[in-house]
Every structure is written in C-alpha cells, then in structure tokens.
Backbone bond lengths (Angstrom), bond angles and torsions (degrees), N, CA, C in turn:
res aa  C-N    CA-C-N  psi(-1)  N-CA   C-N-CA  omega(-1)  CA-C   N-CA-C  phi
1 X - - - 1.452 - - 1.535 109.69 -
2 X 1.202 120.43 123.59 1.882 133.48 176.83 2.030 83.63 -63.06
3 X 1.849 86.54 140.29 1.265 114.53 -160.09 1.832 75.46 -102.42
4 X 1.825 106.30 140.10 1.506 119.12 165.65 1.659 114.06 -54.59
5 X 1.080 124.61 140.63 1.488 125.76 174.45 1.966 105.68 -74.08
6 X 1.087 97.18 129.19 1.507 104.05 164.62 1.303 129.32 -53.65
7 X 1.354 135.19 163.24 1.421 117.51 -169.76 1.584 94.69 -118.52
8 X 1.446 141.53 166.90 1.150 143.64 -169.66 1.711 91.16 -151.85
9 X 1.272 116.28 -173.55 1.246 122.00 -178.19 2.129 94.64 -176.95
10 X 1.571 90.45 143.98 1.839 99.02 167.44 0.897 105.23 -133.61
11 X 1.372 120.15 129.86 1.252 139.68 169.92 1.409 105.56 -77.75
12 X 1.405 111.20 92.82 1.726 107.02 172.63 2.035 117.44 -64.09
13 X 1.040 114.47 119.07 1.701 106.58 -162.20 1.946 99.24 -118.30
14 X 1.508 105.32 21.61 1.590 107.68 -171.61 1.509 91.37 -102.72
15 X 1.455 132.56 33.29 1.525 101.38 159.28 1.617 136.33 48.17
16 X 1.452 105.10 6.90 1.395 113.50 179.22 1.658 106.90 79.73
17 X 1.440 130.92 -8.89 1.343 131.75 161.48 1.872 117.29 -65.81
18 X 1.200 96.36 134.78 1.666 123.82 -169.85 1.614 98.93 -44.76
19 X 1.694 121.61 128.42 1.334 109.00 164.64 1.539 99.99 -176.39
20 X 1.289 117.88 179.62 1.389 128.37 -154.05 1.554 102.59 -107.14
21 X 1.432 112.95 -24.49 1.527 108.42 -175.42 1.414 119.04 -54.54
22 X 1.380 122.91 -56.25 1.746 134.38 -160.52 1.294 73.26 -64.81
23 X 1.439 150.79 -110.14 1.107 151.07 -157.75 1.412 118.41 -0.46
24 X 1.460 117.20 -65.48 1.253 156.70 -169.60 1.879 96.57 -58.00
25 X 1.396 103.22 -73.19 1.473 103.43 165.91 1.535 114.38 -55.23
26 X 0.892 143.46 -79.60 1.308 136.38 -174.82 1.909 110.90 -17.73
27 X 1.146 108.35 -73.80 1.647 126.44 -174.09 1.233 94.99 -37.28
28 X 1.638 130.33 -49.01 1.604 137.07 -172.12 1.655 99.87 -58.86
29 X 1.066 119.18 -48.67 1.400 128.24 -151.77 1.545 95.76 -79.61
30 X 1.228 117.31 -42.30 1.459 115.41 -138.99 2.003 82.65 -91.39
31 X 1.271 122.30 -17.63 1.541 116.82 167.13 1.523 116.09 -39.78
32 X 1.705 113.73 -46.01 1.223 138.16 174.16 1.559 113.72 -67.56
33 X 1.137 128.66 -2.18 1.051 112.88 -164.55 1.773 123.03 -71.54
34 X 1.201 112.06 11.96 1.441 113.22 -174.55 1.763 93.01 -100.20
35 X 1.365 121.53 6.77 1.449 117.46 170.07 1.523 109.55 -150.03
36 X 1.483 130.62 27.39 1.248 151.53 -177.76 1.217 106.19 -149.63
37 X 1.461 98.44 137.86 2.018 122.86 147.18 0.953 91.26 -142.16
38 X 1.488 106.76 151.77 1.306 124.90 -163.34 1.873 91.65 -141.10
39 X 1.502 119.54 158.60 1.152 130.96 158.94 1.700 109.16 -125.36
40 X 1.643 116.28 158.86 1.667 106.46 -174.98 1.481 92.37 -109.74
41 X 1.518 113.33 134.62 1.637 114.95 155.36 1.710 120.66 -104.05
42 X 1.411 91.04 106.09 1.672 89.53 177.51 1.669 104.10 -65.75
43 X 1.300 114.03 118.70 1.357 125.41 176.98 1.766 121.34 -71.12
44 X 1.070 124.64 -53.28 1.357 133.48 -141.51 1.878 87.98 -132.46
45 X 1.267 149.38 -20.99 1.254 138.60 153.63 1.579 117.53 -75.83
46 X 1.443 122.22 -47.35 1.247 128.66 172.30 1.580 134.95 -132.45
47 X 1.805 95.30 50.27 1.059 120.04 -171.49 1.736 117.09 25.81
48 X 0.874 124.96 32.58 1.475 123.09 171.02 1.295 127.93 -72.32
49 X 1.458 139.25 112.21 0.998 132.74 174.42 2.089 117.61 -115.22
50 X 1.169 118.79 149.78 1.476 95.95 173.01 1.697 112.26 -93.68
51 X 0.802 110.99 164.65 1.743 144.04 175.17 1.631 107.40 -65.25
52 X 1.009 136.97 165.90 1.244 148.15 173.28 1.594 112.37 -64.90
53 X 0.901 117.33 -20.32 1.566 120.95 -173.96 1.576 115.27 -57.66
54 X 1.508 124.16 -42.35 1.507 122.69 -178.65 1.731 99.28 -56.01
55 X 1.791 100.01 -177.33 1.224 100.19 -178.67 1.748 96.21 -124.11
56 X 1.017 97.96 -12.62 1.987 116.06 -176.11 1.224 99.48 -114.93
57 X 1.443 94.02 142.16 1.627 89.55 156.55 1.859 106.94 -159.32
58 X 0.650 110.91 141.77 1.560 139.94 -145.76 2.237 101.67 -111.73
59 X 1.118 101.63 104.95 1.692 80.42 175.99 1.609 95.97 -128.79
60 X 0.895 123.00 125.99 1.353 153.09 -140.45 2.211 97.95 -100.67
61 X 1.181 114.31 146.15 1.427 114.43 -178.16 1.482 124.70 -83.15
62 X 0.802 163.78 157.13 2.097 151.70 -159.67 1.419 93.87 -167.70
63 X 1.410 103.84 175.07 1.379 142.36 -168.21 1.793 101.41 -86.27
64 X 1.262 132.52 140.71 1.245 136.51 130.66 1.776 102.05 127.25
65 X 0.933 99.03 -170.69 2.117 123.08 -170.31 1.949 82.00 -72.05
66 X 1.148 116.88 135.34 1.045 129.75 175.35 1.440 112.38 -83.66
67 X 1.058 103.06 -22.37 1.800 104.36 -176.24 1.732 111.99 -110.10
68 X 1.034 121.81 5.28 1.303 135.54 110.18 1.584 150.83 -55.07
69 X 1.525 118.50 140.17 1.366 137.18 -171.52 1.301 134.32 143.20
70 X 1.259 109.87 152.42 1.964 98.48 176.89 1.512 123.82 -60.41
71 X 1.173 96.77 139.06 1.542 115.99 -165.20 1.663 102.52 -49.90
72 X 1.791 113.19 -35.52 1.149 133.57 -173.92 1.806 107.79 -43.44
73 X 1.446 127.35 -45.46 1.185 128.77 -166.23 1.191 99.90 -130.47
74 X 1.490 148.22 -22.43 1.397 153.55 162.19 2.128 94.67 -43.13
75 X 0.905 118.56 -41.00 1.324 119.98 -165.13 1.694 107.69 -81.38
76 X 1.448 99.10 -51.31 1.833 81.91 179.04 1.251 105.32 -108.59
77 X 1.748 107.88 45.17 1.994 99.45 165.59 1.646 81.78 -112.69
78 X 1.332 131.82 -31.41 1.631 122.00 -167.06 1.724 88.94 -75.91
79 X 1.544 127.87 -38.84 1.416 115.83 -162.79 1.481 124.29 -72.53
80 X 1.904 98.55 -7.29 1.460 121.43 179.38 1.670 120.61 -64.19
81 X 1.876 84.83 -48.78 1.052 113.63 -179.61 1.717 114.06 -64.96
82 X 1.589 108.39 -54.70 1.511 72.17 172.78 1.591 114.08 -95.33
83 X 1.211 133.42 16.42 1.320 110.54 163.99 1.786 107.47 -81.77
84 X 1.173 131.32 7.33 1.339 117.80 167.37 1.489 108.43 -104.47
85 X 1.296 132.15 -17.61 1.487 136.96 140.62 1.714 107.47 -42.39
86 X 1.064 122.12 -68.99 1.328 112.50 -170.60 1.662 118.60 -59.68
87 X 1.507 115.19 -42.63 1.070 122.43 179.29 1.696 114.30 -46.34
88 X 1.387 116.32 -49.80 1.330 136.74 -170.50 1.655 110.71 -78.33
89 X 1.567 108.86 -14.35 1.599 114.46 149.47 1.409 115.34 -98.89
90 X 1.167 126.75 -40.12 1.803 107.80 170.28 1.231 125.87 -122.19
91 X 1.469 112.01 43.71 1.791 116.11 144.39 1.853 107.79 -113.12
92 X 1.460 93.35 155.96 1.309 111.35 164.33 1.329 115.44 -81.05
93 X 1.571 119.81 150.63 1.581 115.37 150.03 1.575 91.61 93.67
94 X 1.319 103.92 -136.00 1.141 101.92 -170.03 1.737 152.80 -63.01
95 X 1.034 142.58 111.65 1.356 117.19 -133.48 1.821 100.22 -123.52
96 X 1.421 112.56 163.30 1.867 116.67 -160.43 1.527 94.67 -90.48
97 X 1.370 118.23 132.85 1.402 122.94 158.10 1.225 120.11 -114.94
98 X 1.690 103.88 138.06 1.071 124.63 -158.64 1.419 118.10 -124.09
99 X 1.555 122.18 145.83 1.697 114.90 -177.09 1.279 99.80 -142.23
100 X 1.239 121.23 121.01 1.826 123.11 161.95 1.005 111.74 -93.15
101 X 1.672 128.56 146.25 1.038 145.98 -175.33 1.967 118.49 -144.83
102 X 1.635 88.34 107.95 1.592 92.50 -173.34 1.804 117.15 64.07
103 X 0.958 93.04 -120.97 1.902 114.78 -166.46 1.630 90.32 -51.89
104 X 1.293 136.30 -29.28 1.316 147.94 -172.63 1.331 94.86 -66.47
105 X 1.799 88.01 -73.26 1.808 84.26 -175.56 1.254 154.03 -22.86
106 X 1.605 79.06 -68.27 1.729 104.09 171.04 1.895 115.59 -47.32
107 X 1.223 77.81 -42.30 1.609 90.31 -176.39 1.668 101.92 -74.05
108 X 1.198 137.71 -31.89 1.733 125.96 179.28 1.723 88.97 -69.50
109 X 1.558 126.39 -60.50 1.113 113.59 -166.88 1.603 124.34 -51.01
110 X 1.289 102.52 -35.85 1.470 101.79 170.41 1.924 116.74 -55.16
111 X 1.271 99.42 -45.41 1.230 106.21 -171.92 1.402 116.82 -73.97
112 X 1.037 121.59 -11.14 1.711 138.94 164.66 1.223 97.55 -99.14
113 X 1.174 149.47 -3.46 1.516 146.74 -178.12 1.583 114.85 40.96
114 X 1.144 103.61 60.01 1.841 113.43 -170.54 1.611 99.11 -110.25
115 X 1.440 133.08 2.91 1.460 128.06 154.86 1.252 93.29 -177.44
116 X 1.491 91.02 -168.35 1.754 103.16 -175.56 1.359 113.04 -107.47
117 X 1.415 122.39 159.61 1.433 112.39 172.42 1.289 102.08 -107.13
118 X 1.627 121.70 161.28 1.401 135.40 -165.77 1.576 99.41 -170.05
119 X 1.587 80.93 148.08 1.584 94.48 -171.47 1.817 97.15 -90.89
120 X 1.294 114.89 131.00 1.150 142.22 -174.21 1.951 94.70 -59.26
121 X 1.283 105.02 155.98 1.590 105.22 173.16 1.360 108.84 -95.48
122 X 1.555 132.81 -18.50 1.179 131.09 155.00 1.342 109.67 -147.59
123 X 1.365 86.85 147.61 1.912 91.60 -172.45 1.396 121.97 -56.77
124 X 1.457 135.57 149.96 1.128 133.62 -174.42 1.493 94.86 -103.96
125 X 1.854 113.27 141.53 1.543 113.92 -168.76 1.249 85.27 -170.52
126 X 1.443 96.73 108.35 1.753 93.71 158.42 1.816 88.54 146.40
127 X 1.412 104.26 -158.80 1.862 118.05 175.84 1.756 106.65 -111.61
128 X 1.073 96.16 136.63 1.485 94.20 176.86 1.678 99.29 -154.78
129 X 1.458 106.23 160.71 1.752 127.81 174.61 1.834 115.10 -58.78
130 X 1.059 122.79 126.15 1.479 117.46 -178.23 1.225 99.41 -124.80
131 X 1.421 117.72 135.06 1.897 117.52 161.83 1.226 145.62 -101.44
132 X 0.919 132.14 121.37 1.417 155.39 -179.50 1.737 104.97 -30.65
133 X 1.334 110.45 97.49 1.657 88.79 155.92 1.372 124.28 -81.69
134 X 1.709 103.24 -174.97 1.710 97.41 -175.20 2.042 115.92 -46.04
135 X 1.152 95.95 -48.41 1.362 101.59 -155.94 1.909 96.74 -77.05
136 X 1.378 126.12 -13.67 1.242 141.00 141.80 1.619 131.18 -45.63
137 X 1.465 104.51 -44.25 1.628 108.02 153.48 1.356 123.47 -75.69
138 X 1.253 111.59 -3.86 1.668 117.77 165.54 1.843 129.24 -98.95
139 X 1.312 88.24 -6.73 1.734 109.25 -179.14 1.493 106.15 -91.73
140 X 1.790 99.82 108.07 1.353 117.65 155.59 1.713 132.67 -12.79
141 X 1.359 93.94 -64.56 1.482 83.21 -177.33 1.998 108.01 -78.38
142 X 0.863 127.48 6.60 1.323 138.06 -179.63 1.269 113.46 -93.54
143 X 1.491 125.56 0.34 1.650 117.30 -133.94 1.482 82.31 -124.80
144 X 1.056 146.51 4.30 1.518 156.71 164.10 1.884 103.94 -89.68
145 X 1.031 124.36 -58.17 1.575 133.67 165.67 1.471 109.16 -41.71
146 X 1.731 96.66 150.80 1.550 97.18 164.67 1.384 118.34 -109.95
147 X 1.248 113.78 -153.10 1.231 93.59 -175.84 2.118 99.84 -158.11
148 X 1.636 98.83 124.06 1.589 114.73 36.55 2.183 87.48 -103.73
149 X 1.296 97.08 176.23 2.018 106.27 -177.13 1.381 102.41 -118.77
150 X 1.519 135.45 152.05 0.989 157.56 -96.51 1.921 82.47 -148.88
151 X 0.904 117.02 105.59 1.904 130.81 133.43 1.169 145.35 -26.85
152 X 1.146 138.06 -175.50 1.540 142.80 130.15 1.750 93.49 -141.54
153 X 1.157 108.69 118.16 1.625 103.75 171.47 1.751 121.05 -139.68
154 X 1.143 95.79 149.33 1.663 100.60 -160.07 1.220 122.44 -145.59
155 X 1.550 128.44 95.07 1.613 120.30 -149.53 1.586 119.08 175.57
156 X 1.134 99.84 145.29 1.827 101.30 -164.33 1.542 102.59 -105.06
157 X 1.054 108.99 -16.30 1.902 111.32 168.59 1.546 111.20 -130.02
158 X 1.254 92.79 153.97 1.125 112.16 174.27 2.201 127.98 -122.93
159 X 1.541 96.40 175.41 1.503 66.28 175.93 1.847 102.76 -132.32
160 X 0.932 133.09 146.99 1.172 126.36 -153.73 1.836 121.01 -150.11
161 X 1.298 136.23 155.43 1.028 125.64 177.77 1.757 109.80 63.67
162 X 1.446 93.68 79.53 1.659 116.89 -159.47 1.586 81.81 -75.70
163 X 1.735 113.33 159.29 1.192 115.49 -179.98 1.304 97.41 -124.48
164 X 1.414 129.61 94.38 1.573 148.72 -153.72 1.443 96.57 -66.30
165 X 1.368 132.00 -56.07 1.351 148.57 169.52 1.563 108.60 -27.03
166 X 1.340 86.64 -75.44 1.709 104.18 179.07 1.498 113.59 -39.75
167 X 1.732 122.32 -55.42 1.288 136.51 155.88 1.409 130.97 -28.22
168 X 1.628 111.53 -42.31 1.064 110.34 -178.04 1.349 107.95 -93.12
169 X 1.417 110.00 -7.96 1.831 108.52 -169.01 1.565 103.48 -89.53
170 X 1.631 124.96 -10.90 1.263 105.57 158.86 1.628 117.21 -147.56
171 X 1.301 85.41 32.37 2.063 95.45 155.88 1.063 104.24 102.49
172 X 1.654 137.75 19.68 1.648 136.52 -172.46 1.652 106.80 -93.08
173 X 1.049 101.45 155.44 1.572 122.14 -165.44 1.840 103.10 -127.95
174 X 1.036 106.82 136.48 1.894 112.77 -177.49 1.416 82.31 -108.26
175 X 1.530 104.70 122.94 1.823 100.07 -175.07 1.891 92.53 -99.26
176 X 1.618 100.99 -44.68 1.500 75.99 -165.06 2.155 92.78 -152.07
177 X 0.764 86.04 -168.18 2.402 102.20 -157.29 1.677 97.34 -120.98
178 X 0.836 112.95 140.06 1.299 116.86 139.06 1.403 147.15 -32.10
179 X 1.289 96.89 -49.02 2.080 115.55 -179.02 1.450 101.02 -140.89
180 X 1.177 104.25 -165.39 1.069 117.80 176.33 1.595 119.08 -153.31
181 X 1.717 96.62 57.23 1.379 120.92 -162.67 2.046 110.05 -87.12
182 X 1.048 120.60 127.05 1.222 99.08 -170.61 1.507 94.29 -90.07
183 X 1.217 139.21 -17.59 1.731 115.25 -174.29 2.038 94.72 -87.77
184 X 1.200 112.41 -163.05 1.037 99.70 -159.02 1.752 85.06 -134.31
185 X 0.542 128.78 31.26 1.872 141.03 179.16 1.424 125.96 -128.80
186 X 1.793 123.82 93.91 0.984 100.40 0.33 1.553 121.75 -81.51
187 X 2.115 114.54 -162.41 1.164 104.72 -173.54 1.653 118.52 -81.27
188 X 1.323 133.88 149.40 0.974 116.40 176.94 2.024 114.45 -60.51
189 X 1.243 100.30 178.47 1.882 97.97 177.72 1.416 93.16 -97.62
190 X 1.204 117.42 167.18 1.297 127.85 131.10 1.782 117.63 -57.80
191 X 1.434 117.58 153.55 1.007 81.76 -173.61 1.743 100.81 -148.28
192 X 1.600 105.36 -9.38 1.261 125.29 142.55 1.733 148.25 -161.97
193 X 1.025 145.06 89.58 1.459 153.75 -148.17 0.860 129.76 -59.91
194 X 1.402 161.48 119.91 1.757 159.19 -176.71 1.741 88.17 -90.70
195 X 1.180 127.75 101.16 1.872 137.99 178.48 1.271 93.50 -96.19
196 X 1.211 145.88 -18.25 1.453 118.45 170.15 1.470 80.21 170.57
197 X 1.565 112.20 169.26 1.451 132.32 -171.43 1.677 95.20 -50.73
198 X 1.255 124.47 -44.85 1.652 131.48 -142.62 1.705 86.15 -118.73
199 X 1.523 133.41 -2.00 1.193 124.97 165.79 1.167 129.99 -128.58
200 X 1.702 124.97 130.16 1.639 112.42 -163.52 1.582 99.69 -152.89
201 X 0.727 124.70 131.54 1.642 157.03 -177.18 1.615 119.04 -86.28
202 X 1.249 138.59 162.97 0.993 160.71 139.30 1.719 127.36 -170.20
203 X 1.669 98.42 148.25 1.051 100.59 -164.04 1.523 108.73 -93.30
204 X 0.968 134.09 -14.95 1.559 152.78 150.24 1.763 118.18 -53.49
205 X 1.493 116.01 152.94 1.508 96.87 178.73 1.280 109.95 -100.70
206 X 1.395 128.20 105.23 1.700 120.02 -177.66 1.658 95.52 -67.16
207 X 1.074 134.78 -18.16 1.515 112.56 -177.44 1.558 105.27 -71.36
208 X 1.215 114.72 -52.37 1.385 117.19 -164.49 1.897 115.59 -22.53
209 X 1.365 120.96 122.30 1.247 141.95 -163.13 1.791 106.31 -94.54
210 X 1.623 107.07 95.98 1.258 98.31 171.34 1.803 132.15 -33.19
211 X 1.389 96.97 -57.48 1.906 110.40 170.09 1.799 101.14 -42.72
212 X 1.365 117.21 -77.17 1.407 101.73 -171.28 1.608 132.73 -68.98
213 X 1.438 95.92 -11.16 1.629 94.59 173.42 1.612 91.41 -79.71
214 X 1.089 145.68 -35.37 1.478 133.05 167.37 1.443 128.10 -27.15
215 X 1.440 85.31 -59.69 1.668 111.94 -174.76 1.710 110.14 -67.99
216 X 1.465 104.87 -28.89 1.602 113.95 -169.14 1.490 100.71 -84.62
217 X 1.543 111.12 -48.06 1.177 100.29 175.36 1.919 142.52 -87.89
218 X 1.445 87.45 7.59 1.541 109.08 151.77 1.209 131.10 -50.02
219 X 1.480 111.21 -38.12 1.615 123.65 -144.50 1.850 79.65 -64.55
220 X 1.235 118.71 -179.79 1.198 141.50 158.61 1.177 141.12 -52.23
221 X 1.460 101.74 -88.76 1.267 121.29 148.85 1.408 130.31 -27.75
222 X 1.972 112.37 -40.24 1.078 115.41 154.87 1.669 151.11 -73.91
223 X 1.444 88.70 -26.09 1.650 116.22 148.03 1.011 119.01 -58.41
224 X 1.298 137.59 -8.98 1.821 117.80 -177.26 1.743 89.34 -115.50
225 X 1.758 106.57 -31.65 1.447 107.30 -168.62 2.016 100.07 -55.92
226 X 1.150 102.92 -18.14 1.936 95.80 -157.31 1.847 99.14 -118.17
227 X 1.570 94.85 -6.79 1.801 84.51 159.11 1.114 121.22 -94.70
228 X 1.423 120.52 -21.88 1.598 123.92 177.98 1.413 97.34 -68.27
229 X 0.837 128.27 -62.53 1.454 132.80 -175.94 1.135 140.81 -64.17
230 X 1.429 122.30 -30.90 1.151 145.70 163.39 2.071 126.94 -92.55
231 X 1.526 71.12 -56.92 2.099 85.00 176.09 1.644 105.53 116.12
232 X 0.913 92.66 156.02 1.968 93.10 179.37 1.371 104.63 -83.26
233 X 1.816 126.25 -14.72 1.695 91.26 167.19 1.454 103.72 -80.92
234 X 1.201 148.22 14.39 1.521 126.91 171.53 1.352 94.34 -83.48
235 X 1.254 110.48 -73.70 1.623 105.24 170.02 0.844 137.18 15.18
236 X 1.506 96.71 -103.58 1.379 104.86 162.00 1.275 128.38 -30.19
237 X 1.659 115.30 -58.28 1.559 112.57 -172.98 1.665 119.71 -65.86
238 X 1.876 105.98 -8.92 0.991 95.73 -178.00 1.765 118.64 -83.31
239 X 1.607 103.38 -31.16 0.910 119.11 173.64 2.144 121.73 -49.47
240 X 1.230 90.01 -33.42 1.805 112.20 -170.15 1.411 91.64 -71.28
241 X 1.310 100.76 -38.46 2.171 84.78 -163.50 1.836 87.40 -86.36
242 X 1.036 138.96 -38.97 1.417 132.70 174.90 1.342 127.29 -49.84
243 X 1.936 116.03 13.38 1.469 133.83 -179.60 1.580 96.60 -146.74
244 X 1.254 107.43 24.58 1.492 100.64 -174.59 1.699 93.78 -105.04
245 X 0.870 147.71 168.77 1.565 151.50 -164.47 1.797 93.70 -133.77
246 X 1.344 122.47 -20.10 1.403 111.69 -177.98 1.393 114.93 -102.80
247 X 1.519 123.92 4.08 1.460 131.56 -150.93 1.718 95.69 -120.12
248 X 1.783 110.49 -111.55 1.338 111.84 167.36 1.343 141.60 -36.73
249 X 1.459 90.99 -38.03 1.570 116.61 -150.99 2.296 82.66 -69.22
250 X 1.357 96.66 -62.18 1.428 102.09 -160.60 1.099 126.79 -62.31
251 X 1.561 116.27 -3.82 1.359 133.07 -170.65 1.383 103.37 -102.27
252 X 1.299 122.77 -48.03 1.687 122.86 149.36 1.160 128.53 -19.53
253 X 1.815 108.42 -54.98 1.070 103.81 -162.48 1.853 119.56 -116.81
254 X 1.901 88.81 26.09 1.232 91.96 177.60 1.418 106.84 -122.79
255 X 1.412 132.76 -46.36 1.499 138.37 -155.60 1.752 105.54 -69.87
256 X 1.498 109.94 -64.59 1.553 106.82 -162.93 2.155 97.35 -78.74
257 X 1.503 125.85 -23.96 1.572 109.62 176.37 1.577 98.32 -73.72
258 X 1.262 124.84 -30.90 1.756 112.55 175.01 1.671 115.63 -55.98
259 X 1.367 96.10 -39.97 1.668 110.65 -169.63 1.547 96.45 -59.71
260 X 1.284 118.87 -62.68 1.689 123.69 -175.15 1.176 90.79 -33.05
261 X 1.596 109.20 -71.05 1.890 112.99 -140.68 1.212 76.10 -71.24
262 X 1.104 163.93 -108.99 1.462 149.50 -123.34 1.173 116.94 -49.74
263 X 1.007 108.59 -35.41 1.954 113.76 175.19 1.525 111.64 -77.30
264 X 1.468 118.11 -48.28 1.559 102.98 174.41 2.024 116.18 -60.47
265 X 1.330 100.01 -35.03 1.210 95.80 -166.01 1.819 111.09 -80.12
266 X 1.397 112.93 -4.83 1.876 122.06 176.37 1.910 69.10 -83.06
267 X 0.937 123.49 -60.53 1.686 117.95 -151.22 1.440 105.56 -41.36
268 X 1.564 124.03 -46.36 1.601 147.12 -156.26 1.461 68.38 -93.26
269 X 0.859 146.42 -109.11 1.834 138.88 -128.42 1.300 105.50 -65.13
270 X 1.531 135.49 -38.24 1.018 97.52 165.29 1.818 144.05 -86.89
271 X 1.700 99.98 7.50 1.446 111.99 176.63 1.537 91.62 -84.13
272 X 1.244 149.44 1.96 1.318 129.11 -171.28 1.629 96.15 -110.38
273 X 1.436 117.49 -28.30 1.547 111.72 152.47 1.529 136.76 -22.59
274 X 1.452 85.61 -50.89 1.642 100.85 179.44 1.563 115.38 -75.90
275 X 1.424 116.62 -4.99 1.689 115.00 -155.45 1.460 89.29 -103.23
C-alpha cells in the first residue's frame, strides 16, 4: 500500500522583499517530494499562519528588527510557536518538526528568552567560518561538517549573551558561535540552537545555494551595490568560498536535506507507535 505524503508548511517571513531564501527552500523540499507537500504561509504581508495540522514546518529568514512588527501576525506566529512546543510535550506518537532560519531564529530565541537580541555595529554580509560547541560536535545534522564549517550569513542583529540557565531549564543546546574569539568584545552571536529534540534553529541560512548566490551576485547593479559598501576584498572572498565544494556548497547540501530526512522519518516512527 503507497504510504500518505506528509504535510510540511513555510513560513514565508520576507515581507514581500526580493531574496534568494523562499526559492532556496522550496528546491530543498521539493527533492522530497515523493514523501512531502508542502503549502507557503506568507506571515508578516498577509498575516497567514498554519494550524497544527502539518508535520514540518519550515520558518523561513526576512528583513527588519526582530522585536518588531504588527501586533496583527506577531501574535499568532509566537502562539504557533508555543502551541507546537506544547503539542510535542503532551501528545503521543507522532511529534511536529520544526526549523528556524535567521529572522525566525532570533525571534524563537527571544521567545524562549535564551539571549538577547542586539543590533550588530556592522552588518554581517557575505560567507564566513562558524564553531561548533561541545554539545554542537554532538548534533546530527552537524556531524557531516567540519569544523569550524563555512555559512552564508546576512543580518543587522544579532542575538547574544546565551542564558545557559534558561537552556538547561527546558532542554536547549548552544550548537555553535560565530568566531572563535577568546576576549569577549565584541560579543560573539549565537549562531545556532538544539530547542528541543523536534526543534532546531540557526542563525545562518543553511539553504542558501552556492550556484544562485553566484548568479544573484553577478547581476550589476548588485556588484557596485556590495562594493561601495562592502569593498572588493569581501567580494571577492565572498565569491571564492561560493566555488569552493568544502565551504557553501556542503552546508547546503547537508543541514536542512538531513533535517527533512530526520523529520519525516521521527514522523513515520512515531505514527507507527500509535498503530
């Protein structure tokens, strides 16, 4: 007998502003599609949120102050959040998986109060090295990466000054840092979270697609927009790790297809619990 397709859901969180992620997610998802359908909820343009019914759920990275927004969708994207926390403590069997990404992130961490957010002194734009803490060299989807492994990250806040306490009082894990700076000035970010067995975070975009950030950052217009601003050695260097096969490329194509297969297959074991 053909097994039902799982349901997934994306929280689109870009406000209708131009970007590579929704794209980026989609292509990941749609690999799966012989055990996924997915529907998109634009969050923050047309207040859409989904219901408890998916078994995935996907929240996608956006533009702006994270602790900002209309009250209109700020209210049932935090009430989502913890009704899929609660669900995953008092149901049996089958349980909701969940992935934050960027602007998401920041925003679950706030809402679990596991650090603070702060506006960065200059924006971070480009690829850079992230490190693994201990409990980070023990995280599955990490365990393919080296260390420290290669990003794509893009963002005017950050969230910082992890609250270890808080972590341990309801099962969170600091997977991995920013640098690997020993003074503490500035602070490093957080940079991705283990929130519960069925919840996991990062502040980086594992979707982001070496090939199209190529192609995106070719355009023209966008080339002069990120040398004035940036300088041609970022550029450049960003461009170099975006032909590297051990940097972008591997982080693409390891963190969010592990997350699926791990998430459909907790989905299948724990619906066969119930039978």
């Amino acid at each position: 007998m053909m097994k039902s397709k799982l349901k997934l859901a994306i929280l689109d969180m870009y406000e209708g502003t131009r970007n590579l992620g929704m794209q980026n997610i989609q292509d990941i998802v749609r690999r799966f599609g012989a055990e996924l359908d997915f529907d998109i909820f634009d969050v923050r343009s047309k207040v859409k949120v989904p219901d408890l019914s998916y078994d995935i759920y996907l929240f996608s990275g956006g533009p702006g102050n994270p602790l900002e927004g209309s009250e209109s969708w700020l209210s049932p994207f935090h009430d989502l959040i913890d009704d899929l926390w609660h669900y995953n403590r008092s149901e049996e069997g089958a349980k909701k998986y969940v992935f934050f990404i960027c602007h998401s992130f920041q925003m679950a961490c706030h809402h679990f109060k596991l650090g603070e957010i702060s506006r960065r002194r200059k924006k971070s734009f480009g690829t850079f090295p992230v490190h693994k803490t201990e409990d980070g060299e023990n995280e599955p989807l990490f365990s393919e990466l080296s260390e420290p492994f290669w990003v794509a990250d893009f963002r005017e806040y950050q969230i910082v000054k992890p609250d270890f306490a808080r972590m341990e009082e309801i099962g969170a894990r600091l997977l991995c840092v920013e640098n690997d700076r020993a003074h503490l000035e500035p602070e490093r970010a957080m940079m991705a979270v283990r929130f519960s067995p069925e919840m996991i975070g990062t502040q980086f975009h594992p979707e982001a697609d070496p090939v199209g950030m190529r192609s995106y950052f070719a355009e023209e217009e966008r080339v002069t927009a990120v040398l004035e601003e940036y300088g041609e050695e970022r550029y450049r260097s960003m461009v170099a790790d975006l032909h590297d096969p051990d940097k972008i490329a591997r982080t693409h194509a390891t963190i969010l297809p592990l997350f699926l297969h791990d998430s459909i297959r907790g989905v299948r074991e724990g619906a066969l619990e119930l039978v």
